[in-house]
N, C-alpha and C positions, 0 to 999 in steps of 0.2 A: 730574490730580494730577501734581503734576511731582516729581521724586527730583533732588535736591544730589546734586554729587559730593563728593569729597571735598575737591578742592580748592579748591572755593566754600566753605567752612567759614573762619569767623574763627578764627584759633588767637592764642595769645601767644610775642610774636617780643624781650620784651626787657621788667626788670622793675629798678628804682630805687627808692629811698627816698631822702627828706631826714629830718629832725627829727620832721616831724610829718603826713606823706604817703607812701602809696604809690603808683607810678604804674606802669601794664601797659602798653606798646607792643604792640600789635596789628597783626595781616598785612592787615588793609583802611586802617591809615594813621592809626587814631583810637591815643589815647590815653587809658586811664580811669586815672581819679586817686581816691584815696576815703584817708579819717583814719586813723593808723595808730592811733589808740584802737577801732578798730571790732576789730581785732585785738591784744590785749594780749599776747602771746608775740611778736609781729613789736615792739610798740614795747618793749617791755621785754629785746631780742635790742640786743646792740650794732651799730652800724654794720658790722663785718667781717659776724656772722652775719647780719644783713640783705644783704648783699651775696653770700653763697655761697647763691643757689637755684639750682632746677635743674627744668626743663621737666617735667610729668606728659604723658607719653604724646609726643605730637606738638605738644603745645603746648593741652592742654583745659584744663591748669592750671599751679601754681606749686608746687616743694615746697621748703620752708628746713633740710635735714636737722641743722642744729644746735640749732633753735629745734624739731624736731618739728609743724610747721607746714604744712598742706595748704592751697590755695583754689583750689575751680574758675574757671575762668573762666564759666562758668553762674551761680554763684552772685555774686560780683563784679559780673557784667553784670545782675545783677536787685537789689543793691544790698542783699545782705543782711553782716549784722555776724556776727563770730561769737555763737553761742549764750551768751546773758544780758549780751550788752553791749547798751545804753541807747543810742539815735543822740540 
């Protein structure tokens, strides 16, 4: 059984919106990109409050404190929408 440290961990190192996307830069290089209708507070948040977030923790997640808006990067990376949005 082997144990990750900590710093083998993907975290989130950098987070952008256009019109109709959001995209997480990631500490191994990838970038995930996923529809900002999967989140209706991020697309219905104007471009300034899409752009004021702010790191949860070390980087496990995303927080928009103007829009009220959490997402881990757990759930992001397994491709879920918020709760009652339709993909």
């Amino acid at each position: 059984m082997s144990i990750a440290r900590a710093t083998d961990r993907v975290v989130v190192r950098n987070v952008r919106c256009d019109e109709t996307m959001l995209f997480v830069d990631l500490s191994d290089g990838r970038t995930l990109g996923t529809p900002l209708f999967w989140y209706p507070r991020l697309l219905g948040a104007t471009p300034e409050q899409r752009a004021h977030w702010e790191l949860l923790g070390t980087g496990a997640g995303v927080h928009w404190p103007d829009v009220d808006e959490d997402l881990s990067l757990e759930g992001m990376l397994a491709g879920r929408a918020a709760p009652g949005v339709v993909k």
